[in-house]
N, C-alpha and C positions, 0 to 999 in steps of 0.2 A: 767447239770444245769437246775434249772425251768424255770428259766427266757428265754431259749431257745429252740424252736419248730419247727418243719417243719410243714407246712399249706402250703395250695390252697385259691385264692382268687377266689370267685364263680363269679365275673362280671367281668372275666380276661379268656377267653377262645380262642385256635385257630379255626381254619374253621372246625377242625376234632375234635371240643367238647371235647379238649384234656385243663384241666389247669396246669399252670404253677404253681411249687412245687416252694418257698418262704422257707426260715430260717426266722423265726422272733427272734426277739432280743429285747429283754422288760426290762427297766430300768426309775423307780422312774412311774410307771403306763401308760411311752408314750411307743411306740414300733419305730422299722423301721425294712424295709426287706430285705433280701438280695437274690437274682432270684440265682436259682438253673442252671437255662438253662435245668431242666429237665421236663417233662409234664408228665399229668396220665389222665385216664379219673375218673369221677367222680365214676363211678360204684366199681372201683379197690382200690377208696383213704380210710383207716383207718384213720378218723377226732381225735380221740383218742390217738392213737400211733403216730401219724404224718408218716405211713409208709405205704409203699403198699401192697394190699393183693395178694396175690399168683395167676400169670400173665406173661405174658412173659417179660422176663428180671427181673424179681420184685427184685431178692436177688442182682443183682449187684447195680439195681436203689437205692436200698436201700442202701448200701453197699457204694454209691455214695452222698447218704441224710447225712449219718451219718460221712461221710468224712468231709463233709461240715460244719454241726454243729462243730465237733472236731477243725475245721479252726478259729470259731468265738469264741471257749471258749479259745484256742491258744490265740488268738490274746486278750483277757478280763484282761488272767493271766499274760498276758507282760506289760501290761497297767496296772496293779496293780503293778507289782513288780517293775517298775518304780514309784511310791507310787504318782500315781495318778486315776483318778477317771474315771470307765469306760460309760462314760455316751455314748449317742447315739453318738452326735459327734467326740468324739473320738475313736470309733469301728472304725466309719463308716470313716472317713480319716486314719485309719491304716488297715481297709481292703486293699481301692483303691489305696493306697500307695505298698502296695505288690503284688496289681497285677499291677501295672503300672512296678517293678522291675522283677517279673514272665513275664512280655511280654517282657523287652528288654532281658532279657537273652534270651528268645526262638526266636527271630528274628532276634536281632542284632543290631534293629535300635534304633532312638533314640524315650526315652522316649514320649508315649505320655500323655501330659499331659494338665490340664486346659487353659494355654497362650496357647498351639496351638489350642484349641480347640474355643475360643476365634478368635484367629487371623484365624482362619479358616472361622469362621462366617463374618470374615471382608473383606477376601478371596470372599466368596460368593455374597455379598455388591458390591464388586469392577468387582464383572465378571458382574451383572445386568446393573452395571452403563455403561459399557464397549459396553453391546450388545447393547443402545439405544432402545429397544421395550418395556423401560417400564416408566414411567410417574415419576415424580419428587414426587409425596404425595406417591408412590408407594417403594418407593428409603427410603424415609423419614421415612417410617412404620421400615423398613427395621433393617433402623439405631437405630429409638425407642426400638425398640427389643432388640438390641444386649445391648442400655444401662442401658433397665430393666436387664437383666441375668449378668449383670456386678452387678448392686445394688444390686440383690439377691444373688449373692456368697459373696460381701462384709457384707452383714448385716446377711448374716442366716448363714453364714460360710457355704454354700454348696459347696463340692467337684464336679467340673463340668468339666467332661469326658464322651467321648462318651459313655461309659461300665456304666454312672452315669445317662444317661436319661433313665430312667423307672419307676414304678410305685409310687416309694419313692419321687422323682425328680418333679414329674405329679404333686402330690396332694401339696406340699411341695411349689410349684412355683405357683400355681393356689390359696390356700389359699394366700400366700405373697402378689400376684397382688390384691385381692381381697380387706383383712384385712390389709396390712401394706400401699400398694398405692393406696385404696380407688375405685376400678378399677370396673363400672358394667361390666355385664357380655359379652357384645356384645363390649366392649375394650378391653376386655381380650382376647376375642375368636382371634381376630385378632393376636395378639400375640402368641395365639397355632397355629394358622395359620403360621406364618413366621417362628417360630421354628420347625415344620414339615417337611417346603419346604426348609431347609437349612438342615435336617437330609437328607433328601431325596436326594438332593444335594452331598450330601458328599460324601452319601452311592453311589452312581453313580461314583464319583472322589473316591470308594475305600477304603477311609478312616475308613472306621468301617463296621464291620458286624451288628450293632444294631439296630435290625430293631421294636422292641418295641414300638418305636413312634408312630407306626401307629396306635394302639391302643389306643392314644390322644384322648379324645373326646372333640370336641370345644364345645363352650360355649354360641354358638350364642340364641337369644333368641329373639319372635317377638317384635317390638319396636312397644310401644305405640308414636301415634306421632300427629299433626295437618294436619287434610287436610281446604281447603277454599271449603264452597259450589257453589251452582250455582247462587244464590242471591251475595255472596260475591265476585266473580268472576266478575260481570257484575259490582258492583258497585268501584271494581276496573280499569276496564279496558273504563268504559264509564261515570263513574258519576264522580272521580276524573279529577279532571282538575290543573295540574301543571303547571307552567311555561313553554311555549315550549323551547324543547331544555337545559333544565334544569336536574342537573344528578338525581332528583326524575323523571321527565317526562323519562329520557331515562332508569331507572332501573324499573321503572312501566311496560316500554314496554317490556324489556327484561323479568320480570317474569310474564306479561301473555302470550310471547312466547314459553316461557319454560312452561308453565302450559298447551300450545298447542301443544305442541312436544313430552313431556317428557323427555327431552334430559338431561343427567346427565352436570350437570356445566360446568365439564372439554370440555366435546364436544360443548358446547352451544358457552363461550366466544372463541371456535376455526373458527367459520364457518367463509369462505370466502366467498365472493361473488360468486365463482365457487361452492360451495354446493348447492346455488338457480338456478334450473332448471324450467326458465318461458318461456313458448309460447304464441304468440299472434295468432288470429285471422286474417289470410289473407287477406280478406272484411274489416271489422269492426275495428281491430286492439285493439282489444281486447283481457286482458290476460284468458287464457284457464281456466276455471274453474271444472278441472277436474283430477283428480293424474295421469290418463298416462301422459299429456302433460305436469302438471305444480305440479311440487314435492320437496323436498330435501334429498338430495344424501351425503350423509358420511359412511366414514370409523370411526365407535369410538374407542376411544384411549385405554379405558379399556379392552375390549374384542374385538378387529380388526375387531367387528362383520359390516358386511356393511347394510343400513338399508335409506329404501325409503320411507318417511313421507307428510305425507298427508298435504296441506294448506289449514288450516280455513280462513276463514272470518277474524279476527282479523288480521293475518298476512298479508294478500290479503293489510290488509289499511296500514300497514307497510313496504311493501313495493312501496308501493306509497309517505308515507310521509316521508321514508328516501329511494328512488330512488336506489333500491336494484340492478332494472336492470343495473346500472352505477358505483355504488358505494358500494364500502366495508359495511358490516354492523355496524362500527362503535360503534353503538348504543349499542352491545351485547358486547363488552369490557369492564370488570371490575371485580379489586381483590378481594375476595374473601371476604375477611372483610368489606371492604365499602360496598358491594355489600347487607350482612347482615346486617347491621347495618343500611343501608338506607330503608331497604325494613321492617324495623321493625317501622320507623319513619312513613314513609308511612301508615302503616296499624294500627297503631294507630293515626293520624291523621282521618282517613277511619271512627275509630269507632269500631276496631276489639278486645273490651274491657273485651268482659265477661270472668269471671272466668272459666279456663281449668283447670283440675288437669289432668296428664298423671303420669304412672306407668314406673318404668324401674326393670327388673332383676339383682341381687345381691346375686350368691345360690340359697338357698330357700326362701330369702326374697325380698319383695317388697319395692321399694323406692319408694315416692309419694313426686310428685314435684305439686304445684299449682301459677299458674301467669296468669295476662292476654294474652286473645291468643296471641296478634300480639307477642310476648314475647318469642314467641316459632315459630315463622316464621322463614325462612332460605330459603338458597338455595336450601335444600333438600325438603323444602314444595311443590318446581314446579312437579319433576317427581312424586311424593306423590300422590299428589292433579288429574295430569291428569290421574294417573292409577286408581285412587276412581269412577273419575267420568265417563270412560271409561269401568270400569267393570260393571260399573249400567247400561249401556246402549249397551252393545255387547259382545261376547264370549271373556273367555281369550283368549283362540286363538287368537284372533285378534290384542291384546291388546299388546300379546306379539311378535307379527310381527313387532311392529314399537318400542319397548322400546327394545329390543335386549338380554331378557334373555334367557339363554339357559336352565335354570332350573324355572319350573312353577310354585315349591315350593317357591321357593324364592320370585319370580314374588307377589306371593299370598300373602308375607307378607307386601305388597308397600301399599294395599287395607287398608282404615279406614272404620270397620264396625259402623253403626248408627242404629237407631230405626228403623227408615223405611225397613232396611232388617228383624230385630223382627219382626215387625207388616205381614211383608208378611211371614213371619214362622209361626205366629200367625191367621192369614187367611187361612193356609193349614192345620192348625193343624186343626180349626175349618171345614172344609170341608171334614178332618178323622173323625175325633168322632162326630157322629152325631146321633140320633134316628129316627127310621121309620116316626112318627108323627110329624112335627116342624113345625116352622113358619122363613121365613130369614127375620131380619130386621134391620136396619142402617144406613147407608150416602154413598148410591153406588158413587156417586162420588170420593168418597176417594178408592173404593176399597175393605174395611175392611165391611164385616158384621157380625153380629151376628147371630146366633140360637139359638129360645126359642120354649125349648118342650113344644109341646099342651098336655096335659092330659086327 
């Protein structure tokens, strides 16, 4: 048949530059593939013939290509002579249909099939919940997961079996979440995320040889976002004036301590009073102002990473005006939604008005959101903001000693670049290209100067 081909996909390779030999199967101008389980390297493949050239093993490999094909024209002419239509869908569930009936005949066991595979996922769910090392929005991701891959076997009719997640499955589920639930691409990723670590999972408990997944490529993508500068910082943290003891005064406090810390939410509303490590002054009686003596000590909840944080100034007055050495901190308790919602009130009160547009990834395309800043404050804006304004003033190294990532790449993308980093690229640039003769001239207090050749 025309309509059926052996092909290699060229951005599908193992460690050993070997790709993976595909049947394709084309009807009304869409296609889908069906994985051979056989590899070639690229030197040996006939893109023409769909066959291998003369190599070791080549005449059974082939001999195996063409076994293959003969299975899917099989399977096109059953599907016709039941006088109906062999479209993509219907190959491809009367494939997996015969081999779901080819595996129990050779093992014995039962059928496996989509509910288990399914219930298996929910298997995995119920062992995380079970072990307690992992956080409840951790649990919840979990669960989102399994009810995306419920909606996309319902609505796309995909057959979903272990032997079914690969490259067909990949693109198939990643367009769905995209174009049918509207998904950018840094929600999505999270979801190839969790469906990785539950293949992973399985493959461990046995349950399948398919190791394909790994070839997933997430989706992640850096996030445009808002950071507050150092004018805005101050006029948060010393020129507002709320109500004392009021839940804007205590959510004020709370997100210039988190913009001191960098502490992710989860860890921030955790801290007890046992996380503040303060010494005083044996004379004077005065608290130490210095990180050996006077620090904050946690275990964080996302990564068990342990991590020893330095107190500013700002905190130093915090714990004087809610009596940290005595009492719980109180003041850093609150749900997640009040918590945003109040801190957006705040900062437009503040005056944090001007027009922002930020960008997010979707594909190849860009979505453009524009609102006033406060509008785009959050919880997420604290660790944001002190890694902005941490990288402007010390090594990442450093940076990344007290915010706890184990990867720098990552770390790098917390960082909102501005003008003021251009303008200093823009001062090095001009300090390369220069000519023998010049003149420097400009506003050295800024930094920035110019060169004009003398002739």
């Amino acid at each position: 048949m025309k309509n059926i081909k052996a092909i290699i996909r060229k951005d599908v390779k193992t460690k050993d530059k070997e790709y993976l030999i595909y049947i394709r199967y084309t009807y009304n101008r869409r296609y889908i593939l069906f994985s051979t389980d056989n590899h070639v390297l690229l030197k040996n493949w006939k893109p023409n013939t769909g066959r291998i050239k003369k190599s070791f093993n080549y005449e059974k490999l082939n001999t195996n290509i063409e076994q293959f094909e003969n299975k899917i024209i099989t399977i096109i002419l059953d599907i016709k002579i039941k006088d109906e239509e062999p479209t993509l869908l219907n190959v491809k569930n009367e494939y997996y249909n015969l081999q779901n009936h080819s595996q129990q005949i050779k093992s014995g066991s039962k059928k496996i099939n989509e509910k288990l595979f399914l219930s298996d996922f929910q298997d995995f769910i119920d062992d995380r919940v079970e072990n307690n090392n992992f956080r409840d929005n951790t649990i919840k991701a979990y669960k989102t997961t399994l009810n995306k891959l419920k909606e996309f076997k319902k609505t796309k009719g995909y057959f979903l079996h272990y032997n079914t997640i690969n490259e067909t499955f990949y693109f198939a589920f990643v367009n769905y979440m995209r174009y049918d639930e509207g998904l950018l691409d840094n929600s999505l990723d999270k979801h190839i995320k969790n469906l990785k670590l539950f293949m992973n999972y399985s493959f461990e408990k046995k349950k399948h040889t398919n190791l394909f997944f790994q070839t997933f490529k997430r989706t992640r993508a850096k996030s445009d976002f808002v950071v507050l500068n150092r004018k805005e910082l101050i006029d948060l943290a010393y020129n507002y004036k709320p109500k004392i003891g009021s839940l804007k005064d205590r959510i004020r406090d709370t997100f210039i301590f988190g913009c001191s810390t960098g502490l992710r939410f989860g860890d921030l509303v955790s801290l007890t009073k046992g996380n503040f490590v303060i010494k005083r002054d044996g004379i004077n009686n005065k608290i130490l102002d210095n990180s050996t003596d006077t620090y904050i000590w946690l275990t964080t909840i996302k990564t068990n990473e342990q991590l020893k944080l330095p107190i500013s100034n700002f905190i130093f007055d915090l714990i004087k005006k809610y009596d940290l050495e005595n009492n719980e901190p109180t003041f850093l308790k609150h749900n997640n939604q009040v918590f945003n919602r109040t801190i957006k009130d705040i900062c437009k009160e503040i005056g944090f008005t001007e027009m922002t547009k930020l960008s997010k990834k979707k594909g190849k395309a860009d979505f453009h959101s524009e609102k006033m800043k406060y509008e785009f404050i959050s919880s997420y804006t604290m660790r944001r903001t002190f890694i902005t304004q941490m990288s402007n003033s010390t090594e990442i190294t450093n940076v990344q000693a007290v915010t706890g990532h184990k990867n720098i790449n990552i770390l790098t993308d917390y960082i909102k670049r501005n003008d003021k980093e251009l303008n200093v690229v823009k001062a090095n640039l001009n300090d390369i290209f220069y000519e023998k003769d010049e003149n420097l001239i400009g506003d050295k207090s800024s930094g920035i100067n110019t060169r004009i050749i003398v002739k």
